[in-house]
N, C-alpha and C positions, 0 to 999 in steps of 0.2 A: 546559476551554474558557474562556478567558477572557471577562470581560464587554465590554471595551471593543470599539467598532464598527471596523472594517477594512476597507479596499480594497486588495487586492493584488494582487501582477503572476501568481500563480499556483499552480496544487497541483504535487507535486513527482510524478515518473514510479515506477513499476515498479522501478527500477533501483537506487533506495536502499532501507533499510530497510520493511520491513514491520510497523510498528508496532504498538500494541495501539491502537483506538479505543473511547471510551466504555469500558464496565465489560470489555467481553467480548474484544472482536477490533476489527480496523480494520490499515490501510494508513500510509501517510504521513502523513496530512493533519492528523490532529492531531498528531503532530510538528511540522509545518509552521505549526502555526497557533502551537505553543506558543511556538517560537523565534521569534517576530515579538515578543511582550509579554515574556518573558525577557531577563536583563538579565544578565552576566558575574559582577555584584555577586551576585546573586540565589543563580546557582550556585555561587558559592563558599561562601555562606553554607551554603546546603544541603547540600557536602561535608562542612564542617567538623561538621552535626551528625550525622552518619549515627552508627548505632552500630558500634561493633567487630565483626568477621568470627567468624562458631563458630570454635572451635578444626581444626575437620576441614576446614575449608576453607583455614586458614593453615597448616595442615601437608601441603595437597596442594600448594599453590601454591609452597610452598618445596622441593617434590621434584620437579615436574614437569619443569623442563628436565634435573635429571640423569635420568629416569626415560627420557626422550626419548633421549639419549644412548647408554643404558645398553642399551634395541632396537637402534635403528643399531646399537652392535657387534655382537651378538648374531643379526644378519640378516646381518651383513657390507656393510654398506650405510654411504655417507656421510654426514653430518648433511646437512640444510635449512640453511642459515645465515638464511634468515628466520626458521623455525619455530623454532627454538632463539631467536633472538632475540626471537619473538612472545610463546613460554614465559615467559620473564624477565622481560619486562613486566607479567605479570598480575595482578601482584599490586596493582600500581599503579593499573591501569586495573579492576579489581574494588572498590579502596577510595573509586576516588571516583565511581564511578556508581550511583545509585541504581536501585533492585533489584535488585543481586546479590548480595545478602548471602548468600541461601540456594542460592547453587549458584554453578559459574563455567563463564563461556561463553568457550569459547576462539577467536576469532579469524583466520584466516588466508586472509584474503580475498586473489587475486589482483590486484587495483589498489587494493592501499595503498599508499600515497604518503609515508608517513612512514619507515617503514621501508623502507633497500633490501630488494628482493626476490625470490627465485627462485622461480617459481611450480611450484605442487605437480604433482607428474606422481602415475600409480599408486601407485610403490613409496613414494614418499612419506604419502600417503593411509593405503595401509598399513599402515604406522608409526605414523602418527598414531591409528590407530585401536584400535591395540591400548596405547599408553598412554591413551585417554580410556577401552577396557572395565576395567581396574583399579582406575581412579579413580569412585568413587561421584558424588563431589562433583562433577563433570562435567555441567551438565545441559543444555549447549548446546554445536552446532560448526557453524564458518562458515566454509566452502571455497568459495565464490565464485568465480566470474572466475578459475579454476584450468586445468588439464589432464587431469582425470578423465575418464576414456574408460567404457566399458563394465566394465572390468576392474575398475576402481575402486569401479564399486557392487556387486560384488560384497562388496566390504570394509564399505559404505553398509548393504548388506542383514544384513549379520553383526553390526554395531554395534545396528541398529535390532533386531533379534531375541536381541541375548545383554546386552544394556544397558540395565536397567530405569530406570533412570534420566535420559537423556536424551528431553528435551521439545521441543529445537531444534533441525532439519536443515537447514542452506543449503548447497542442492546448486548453486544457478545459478547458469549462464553458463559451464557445463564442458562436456564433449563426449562427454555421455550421450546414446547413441542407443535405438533399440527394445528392445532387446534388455536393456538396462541399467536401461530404465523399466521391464520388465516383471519382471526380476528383485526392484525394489524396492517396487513394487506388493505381490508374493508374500510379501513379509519383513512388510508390513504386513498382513499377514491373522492373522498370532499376535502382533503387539505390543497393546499396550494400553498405554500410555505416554507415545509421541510424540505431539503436539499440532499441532505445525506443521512444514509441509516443503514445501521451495520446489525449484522444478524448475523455476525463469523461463528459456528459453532454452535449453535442452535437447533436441534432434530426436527428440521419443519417437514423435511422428507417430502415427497414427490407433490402429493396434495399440498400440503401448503405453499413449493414452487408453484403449481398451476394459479395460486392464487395473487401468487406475487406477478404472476404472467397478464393475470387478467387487468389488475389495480394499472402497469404498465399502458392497459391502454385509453385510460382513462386520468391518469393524472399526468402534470404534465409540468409540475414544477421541482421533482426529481428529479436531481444532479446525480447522484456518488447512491449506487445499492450495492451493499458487502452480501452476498450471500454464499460465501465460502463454509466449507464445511459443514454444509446444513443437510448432506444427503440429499441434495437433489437427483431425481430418478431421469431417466432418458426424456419421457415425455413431458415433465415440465422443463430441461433446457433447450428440446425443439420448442416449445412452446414459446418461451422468452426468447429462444432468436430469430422465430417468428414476428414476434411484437417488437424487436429492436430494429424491424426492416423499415418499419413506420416511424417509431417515435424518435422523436431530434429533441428529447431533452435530455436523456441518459448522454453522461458525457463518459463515468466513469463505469464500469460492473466486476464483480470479482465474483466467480462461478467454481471457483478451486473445490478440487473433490466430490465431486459427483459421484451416486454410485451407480455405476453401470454396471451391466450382466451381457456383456455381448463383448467382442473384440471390431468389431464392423466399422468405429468411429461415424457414427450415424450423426454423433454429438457434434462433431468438428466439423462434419460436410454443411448440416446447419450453420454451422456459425460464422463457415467461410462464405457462406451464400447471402448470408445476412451482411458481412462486412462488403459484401460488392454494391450495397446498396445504402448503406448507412453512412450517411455520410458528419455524423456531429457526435460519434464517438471517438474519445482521443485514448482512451487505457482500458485494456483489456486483461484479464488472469484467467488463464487456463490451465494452471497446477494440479498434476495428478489428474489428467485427463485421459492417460493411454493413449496419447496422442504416438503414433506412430509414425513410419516416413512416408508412406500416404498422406494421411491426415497435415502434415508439414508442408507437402505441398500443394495440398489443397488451399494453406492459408496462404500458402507465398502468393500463390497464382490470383487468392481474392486482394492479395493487398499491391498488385501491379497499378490498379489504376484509382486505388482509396487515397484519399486526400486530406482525412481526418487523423486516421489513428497513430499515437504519436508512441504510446507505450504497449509492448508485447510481454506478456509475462509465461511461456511456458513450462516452468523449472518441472522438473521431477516427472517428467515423462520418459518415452520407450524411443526416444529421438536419435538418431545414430548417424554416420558422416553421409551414407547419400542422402540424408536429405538435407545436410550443408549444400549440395547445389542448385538447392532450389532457392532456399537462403542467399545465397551469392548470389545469383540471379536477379532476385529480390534488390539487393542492396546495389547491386549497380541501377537498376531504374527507378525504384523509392526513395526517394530525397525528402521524404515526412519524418519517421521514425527517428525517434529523437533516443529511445532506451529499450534494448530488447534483453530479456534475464530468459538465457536457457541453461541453468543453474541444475545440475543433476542429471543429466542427459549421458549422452555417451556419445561425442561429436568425433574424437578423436584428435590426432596426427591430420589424418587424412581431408577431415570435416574440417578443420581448422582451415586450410589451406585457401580453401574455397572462398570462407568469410575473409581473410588477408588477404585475398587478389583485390575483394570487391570493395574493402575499408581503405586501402593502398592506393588504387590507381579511379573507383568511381564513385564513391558515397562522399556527401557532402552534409548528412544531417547527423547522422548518429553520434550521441553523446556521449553515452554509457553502455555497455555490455559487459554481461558476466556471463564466461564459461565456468564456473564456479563446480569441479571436481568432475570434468567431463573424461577423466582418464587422456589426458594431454601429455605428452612431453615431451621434451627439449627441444625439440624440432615446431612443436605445434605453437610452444609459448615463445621461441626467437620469432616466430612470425609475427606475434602479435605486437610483436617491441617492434620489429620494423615496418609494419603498416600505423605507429604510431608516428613513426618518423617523417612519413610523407603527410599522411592526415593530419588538417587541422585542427579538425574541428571533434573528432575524438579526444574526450579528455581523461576519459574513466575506464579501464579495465578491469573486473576482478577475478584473479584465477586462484586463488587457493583451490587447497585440495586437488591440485594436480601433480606432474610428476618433475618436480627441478632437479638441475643436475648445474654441474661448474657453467660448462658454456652460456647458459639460459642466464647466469647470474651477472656473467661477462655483456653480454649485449644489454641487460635491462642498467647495469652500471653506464653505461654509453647513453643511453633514455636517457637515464637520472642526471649525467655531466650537465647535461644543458638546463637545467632548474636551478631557481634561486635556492639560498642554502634555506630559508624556512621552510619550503615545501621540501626538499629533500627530508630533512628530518620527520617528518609527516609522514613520506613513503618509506621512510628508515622501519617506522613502529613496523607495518606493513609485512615488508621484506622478511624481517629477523623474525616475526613469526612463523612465517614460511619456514625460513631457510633453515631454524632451527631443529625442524621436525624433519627439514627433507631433504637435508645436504650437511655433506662435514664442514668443520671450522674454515677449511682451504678453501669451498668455495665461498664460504656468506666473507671471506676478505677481499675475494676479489670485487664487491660489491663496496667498499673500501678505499680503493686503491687511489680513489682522486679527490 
């Protein structure tokens, strides 16, 4: 986390990377935050001093695309002309990213843009699979935004059970239905190995949740489970925050979008009862929950006395300003929470208020928050510029999509005086994106003026 202070237009979705946050787990966001203060110079520098690759990793990397090839015949099947060209890349895109010296993650996400591409069906999958169980050095694979059907995790579940070695699964955005989740649920009841596996997007729907609830209590070297957007029903997310009262390896869970048929927040009473007890989860996503201002404070009230959870994710809910006072309540006694995204809410003027008492005069952890288009303005967003003022230890803001006006650009010019001029231009990009859309010429000058 860098030191310098920040206003920005936003945390990044679901849909990219699921990064590591902090020492253990996390999402995007610090990605997001890193690439704001990163600099091209910076990275390159950083390439240049990495160390050299083990020997066993520059001799898989130089066999892999013929080893790929060498299936195809042998199945009778034609090459991928992406995956073959993905192969040949690796070695390139392993030397100059830092951490993967110690294993290589191969790549072949469905909407890469750099490469033309044919996106993976089954038999391709397949294939693919049975050159990463050969290869030791393999410790990650990323099929994305692919064509993997049911059939395909079949091959998913045989990797994850005969492949001791693989730690990284991205399944999402392929076209795994119940049947598919449930099979790879089962494959996870004998691994011990994999850590993270993403199923964003995937129609595993309620049953194949209860499955995933069940593997939960039986595996137990499970870090990072994406299962957003998967249509999970009521009963399998009581089910899982059932099972996360126990289990102390899930660090990371993404539950976004569930579909529920009730307004009652039965879902969120679960999962606050669960976090009063769990104590070795650090990030949580609760996107498009219908979480309401009950439901908000039922979570403020389970996180008085958790000592774990570091990251809140509830964007895109039915969140409105009284339940900012449970929140400010919250952030005066929780000194854990390190990033909360209530991104798409409707806090207000009023809501805002609440959280600047509590970032101004009692919170000493929080890093990052995004009110990100909570119908804010001018009044709501100079609060947030002047509980930066007093906080230290806040360094991230992002309010796009709210409502600027001259004053708001007056006091965040005050912020900005006291940064060096590199980061100023940093929060320049920022700003003038805003202000273009949400204020005349007069005010983005006064943001200028020093």
């Amino acid at each position: 986390m860098s030191n310098s202070r920040q206003v920005g237009e936003g945390l990044s979705r679901t849909g990219g990377e699921w990064e590591t946050y902090g020492p253990s787990v996390g999402p995007s966001v610090a990605a997001s935050v890193a690439s704001t203060t990163a600099t091209s110079f910076e990275n390159a520098a950083a390439s240049s001093l990495l160390p050299a690759l083990p020997a066993a990793i520059v001799a898989a990397l130089s066999v892999l695309p013929a080893d790929y090839l060498e299936f195809c015949s042998g199945c009778d099947r034609p090459p991928n002309p992406f995956i073959y060209e993905a192969l040949q890349q690796l070695e390139k895109e392993n030397r100059t990213k830092v951490g993967f010296q110690n294993g290589i993650i191969i790549k072949l996400a469905g909407n890469n843009r750099v490469i033309p591409m044919q996106r993976l069906t089954d038999d391709d999958f397949e294939i693919i699979s049975y050159v990463v169980k050969i290869h030791r050095t393999v410790t990650g694979l990323d099929v994305r935004y692919n064509l993997i059907t049911d059939t395909g995790s079949i091959y998913a579940a045989q990797l994850i059970e005969e492949n001791p070695t693989v730690v990284y699964l991205n399944l999402m955005f392929n076209d795994i239905k119940t049947e598919g989740g449930e099979i790879i649920a089962r494959a996870l009841h004998r691994n011990q190995t994999l850590k993270h596996l993403r199923m964003t997007g995937n129609k595993i729907e309620n049953k194949g949740g209860m499955s995933f609830a069940t593997m939960l209590q039986i595996n137990s070297s499970l870090e990072k489970l994406d299962l957003g957007d998967c249509d999970l029903g009521m009963q399998s997310l009581i089910a899982i925050a059932t099972v996360l009262t126990k289990n102390d390896s899930i660090k990371g869970i993404n539950l976004n979008r569930p579909i529920l048929k009730t307004e009652q927040e039965e879902s969120t009473v679960h999962i606050s009862h669960m976090l009063q007890r769990n104590s070795t989860l650090i990030e949580l996503h609760m996107s498009k929950h219908d979480i309401q201002n009950f439901g908000m404070q039922q979570l403020c009230e389970a996180l008085y006395e958790n000592t774990a959870l570091r990251y809140l994710d509830v964007t895109c809910n039915r969140i409105t300003r009284d339940a900012m006072k449970f929140l400010g309540e919250l952030l005066k006694r929780n000194n854990v929470l390190e990033v909360i995204d209530l991104s798409s809410n409707r806090i207000e003027d009023e809501g805002s208020m609440y959280v600047c008492e509590a970032l101004a005069f009692y919170n000493t952890s929080l890093k990052v928050l995004s009110v990100v288009s909570n119908n804010i303005t001018g009044k709501g967003l100079i609060g947030f510029s002047e509980s930066m003022k007093t906080n230290t230890t806040l360094s991230h803001i992002y309010i796009w999509g709210n409502k600027f006006d001259k004053e708001t650009c007056e006091v965040s010019s005050s912020l900005f005086a006291f940064q060096d001029p590199l980061f100023f231009f940093s929060c320049l990009m920022h700003v003038c994106h805003f202000c273009l859309i949400r204020v005349n010429s007069d005010s983005l000058q006064e943001i200028l003026k020093f």
